[in-house]
C-alpha positions in Angstrom: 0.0 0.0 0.0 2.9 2.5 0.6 4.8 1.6 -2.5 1.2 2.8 -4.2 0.9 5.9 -2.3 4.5 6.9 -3.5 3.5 6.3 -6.7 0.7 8.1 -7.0 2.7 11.0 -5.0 5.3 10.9 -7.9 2.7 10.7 -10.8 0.7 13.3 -9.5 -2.8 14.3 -10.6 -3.5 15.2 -14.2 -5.9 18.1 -12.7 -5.4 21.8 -13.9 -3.5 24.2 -12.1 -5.1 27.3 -12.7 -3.5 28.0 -16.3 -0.7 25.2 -16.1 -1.7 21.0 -16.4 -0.4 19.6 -13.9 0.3 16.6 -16.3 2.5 18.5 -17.8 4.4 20.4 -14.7 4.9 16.0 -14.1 6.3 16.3 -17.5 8.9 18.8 -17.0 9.8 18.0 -13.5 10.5 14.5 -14.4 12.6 15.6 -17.2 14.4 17.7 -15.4 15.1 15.3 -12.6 16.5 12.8 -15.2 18.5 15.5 -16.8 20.1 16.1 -13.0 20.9 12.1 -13.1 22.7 12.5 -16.6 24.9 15.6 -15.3 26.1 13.4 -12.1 27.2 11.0 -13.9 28.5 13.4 -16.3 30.4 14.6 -13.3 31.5 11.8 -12.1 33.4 10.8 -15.4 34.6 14.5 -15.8 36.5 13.6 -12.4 37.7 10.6 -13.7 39.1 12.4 -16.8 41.0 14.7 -14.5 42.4 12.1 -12.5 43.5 10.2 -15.4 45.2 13.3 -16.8 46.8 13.9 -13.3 48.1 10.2 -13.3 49.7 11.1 -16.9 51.4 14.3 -15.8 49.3 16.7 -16.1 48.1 19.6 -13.2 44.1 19.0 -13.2 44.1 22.8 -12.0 45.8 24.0 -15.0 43.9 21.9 -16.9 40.4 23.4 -15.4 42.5 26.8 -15.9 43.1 26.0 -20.1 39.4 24.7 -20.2 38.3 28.0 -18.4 40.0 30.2 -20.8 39.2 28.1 -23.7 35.5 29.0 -23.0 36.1 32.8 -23.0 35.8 35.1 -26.4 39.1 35.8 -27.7 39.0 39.3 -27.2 38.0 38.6 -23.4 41.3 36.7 -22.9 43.0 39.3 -24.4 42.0 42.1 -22.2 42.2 39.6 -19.0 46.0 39.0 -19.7 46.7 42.3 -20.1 45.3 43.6 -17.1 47.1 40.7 -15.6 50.1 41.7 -16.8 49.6 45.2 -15.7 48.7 44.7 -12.4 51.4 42.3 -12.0 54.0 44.4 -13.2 52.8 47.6 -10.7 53.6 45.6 -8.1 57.1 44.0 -9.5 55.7 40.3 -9.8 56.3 39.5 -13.4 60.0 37.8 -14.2 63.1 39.9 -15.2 63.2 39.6 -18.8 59.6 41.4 -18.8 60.1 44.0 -16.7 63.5 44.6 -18.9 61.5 44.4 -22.4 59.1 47.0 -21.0 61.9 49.7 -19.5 63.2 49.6 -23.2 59.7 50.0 -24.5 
């Protein structure tokens, strides 16, 4: 009898409500709920590509860095690196040779 009731509870009634069927608010929440199983296991092998990459070699947070930038407009990068630069050289933090290239500048 409980196994019922939890089914019923799950399939919900088909009754209107107000403006929206509830049929289909079922609809969409149970899509949605199967599209939140997909992404954790979508997670889940996402981790496993990162720890296969960091058993190769590889620094996973670099890697989420170069996937992170990767995602970004061109032009968006551009501008980020620069202020990067900028800021980094105010306060003496990039390496020799740039700080030399930018006194000759």
């Amino acid at each position: 009898m409980k196994k019922r009731k939890e089914e019923d509870f799950k399939r919900g009634s088909t009754t209107n409500l107000g403006n929206v069927s509830a049929e289909y608010l079922r609809q969409y929440v149970e899509r949605i709920e199967k599209l939140e199983e997909e992404k954790a296991g979508l997670g889940g092998d996402i981790r496993d590509a990162y720890g296969e990459a960091k058993a190769n070699g590889f620094d996973p947070k670099i890697l989420r860095q170069v996937i992170a930038i990767r995602k970004k407009d061109k032009n968006e990068v551009d501008e980020q690196r620069h202020m990067l630069d900028l800021y980094m050289g105010a306060l003496g933090m990039l390496p020799l040779f740039d700080r030399q290239e930018q006194e000759a500048a």
